[in-house]
C-alpha positions in Angstrom: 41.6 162.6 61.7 41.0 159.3 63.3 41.4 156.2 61.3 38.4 153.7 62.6 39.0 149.4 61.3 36.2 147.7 60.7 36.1 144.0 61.0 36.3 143.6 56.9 39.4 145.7 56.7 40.8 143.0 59.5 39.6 140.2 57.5 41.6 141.5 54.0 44.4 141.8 56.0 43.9 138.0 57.5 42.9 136.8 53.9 46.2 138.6 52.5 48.2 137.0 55.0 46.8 133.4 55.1 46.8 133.5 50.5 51.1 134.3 50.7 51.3 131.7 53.0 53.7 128.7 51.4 51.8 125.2 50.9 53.9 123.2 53.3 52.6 119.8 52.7 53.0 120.6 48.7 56.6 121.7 49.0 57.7 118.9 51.2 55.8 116.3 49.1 58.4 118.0 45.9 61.0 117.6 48.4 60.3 113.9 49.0 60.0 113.0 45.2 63.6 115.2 44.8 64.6 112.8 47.3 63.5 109.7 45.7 64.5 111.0 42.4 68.4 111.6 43.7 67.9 107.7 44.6 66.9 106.5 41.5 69.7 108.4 39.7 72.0 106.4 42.2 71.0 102.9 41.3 70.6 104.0 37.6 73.6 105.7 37.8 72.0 108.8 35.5 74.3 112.0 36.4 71.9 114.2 34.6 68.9 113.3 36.6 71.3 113.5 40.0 72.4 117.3 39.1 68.8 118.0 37.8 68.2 122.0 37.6 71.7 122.3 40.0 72.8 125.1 37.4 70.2 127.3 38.5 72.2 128.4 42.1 75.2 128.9 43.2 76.0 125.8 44.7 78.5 124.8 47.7 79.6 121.2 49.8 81.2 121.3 52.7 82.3 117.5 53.2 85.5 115.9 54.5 86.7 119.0 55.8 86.7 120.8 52.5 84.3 123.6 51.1 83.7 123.6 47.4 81.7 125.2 44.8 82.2 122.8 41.6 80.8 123.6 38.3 78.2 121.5 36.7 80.3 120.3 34.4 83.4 119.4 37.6 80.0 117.7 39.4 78.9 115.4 36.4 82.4 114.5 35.6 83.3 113.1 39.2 79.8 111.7 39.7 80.2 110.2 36.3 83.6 108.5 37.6 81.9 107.1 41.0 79.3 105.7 38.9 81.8 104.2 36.6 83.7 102.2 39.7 81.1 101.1 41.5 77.2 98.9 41.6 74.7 100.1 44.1 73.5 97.4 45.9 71.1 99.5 48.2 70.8 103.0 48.3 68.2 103.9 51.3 67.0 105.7 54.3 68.1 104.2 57.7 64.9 107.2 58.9 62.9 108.7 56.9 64.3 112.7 56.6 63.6 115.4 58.5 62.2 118.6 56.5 62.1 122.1 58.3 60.9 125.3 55.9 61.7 128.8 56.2 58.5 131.2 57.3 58.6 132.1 53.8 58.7 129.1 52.1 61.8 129.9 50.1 64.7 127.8 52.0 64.3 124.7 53.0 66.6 121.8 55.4 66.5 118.5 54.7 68.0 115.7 57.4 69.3 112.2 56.1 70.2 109.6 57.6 71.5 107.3 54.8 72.8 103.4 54.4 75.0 103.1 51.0 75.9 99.2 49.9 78.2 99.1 47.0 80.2 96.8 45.2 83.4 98.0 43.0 83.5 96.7 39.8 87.3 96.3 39.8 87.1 93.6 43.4 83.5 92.4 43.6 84.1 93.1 47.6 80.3 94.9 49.1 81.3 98.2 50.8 78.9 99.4 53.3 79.2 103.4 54.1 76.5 105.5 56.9 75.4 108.5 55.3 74.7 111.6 57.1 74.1 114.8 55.4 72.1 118.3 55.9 70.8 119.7 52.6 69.6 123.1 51.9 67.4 123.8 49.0 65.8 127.4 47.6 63.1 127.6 45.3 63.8 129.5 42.5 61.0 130.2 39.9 58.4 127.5 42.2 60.9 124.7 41.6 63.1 123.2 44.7 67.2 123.0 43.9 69.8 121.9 45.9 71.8 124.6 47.3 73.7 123.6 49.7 75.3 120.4 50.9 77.3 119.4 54.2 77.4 115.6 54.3 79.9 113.2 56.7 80.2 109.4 56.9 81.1 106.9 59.5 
């Protein structure tokens, strides 16, 4: 038996294709306003709108040599601290960041380049720290969270 295609079975198979296909443009505009959100939570120092949904994975840094995997509870405590000991002054891009998205628009790798200005409460001195960090995000149930973090400063 000889299986003959028409064009129509070609285009189901094209139209199957092109409808599992992640929106790109959608995701990295939710990637962009996670962004902006993690700034806001900086200068209004709000832990809970830093950590967001960062219970729903299994979360790991890798920063100053060290890889961890702290609890939600161990990340809102020592974010709670930093915020405690210090005013953000500015809190911005030095480039905008660079997104790149896995074929099946599950992962995703965000770039940042990142100025920090802060002023400890306890001297009044500004402290000015370059921010570079790769981030990796999965989408779990249509919503982007932070899975992943490797960050270093100059």
């Amino acid at each position: 038996m000889k299986l003959t295609y028409t064009p129509v079975y070609f285009l189901l198979i094209l139209f199957q294709y092109c409808s599992n296909r992640p929106d790109m443009e959608s995701d990295k505009k939710a990637l962009l306003a996670l962004h902006q959100q993690q700034r806001k939570a900086h200068l209004d120092k709000n832990v809970s709108l830093l950590l967001g949904d960062s219970t729903l994975t299994d979360y790991i840094e890798v920063n100053r040599g060290l890889i961890k995997r702290p609890s939600y509870s161990e990340s809102a405590k020592r974010f709670q601290a930093y915020f405690d000991e210090v005013e953000f002054i500015q809190w911005d891009d030095v480039t905008p960041p660079v997104f790149s998205f896995s074929d099946d628009g599950t992962m995703a790798t965000a770039v940042v380049d990142k100025i920090v200005i802060t002023r400890p409460l306890r001297d009044n001195r500004p402290d000015t720290a370059y921010y570079a960090w790769l981030a990796v995000y999965k989408k779990i149930k249509g919503k982007w969270v932070l899975h992943r973090m490797g960050s270093t400063n100059k």
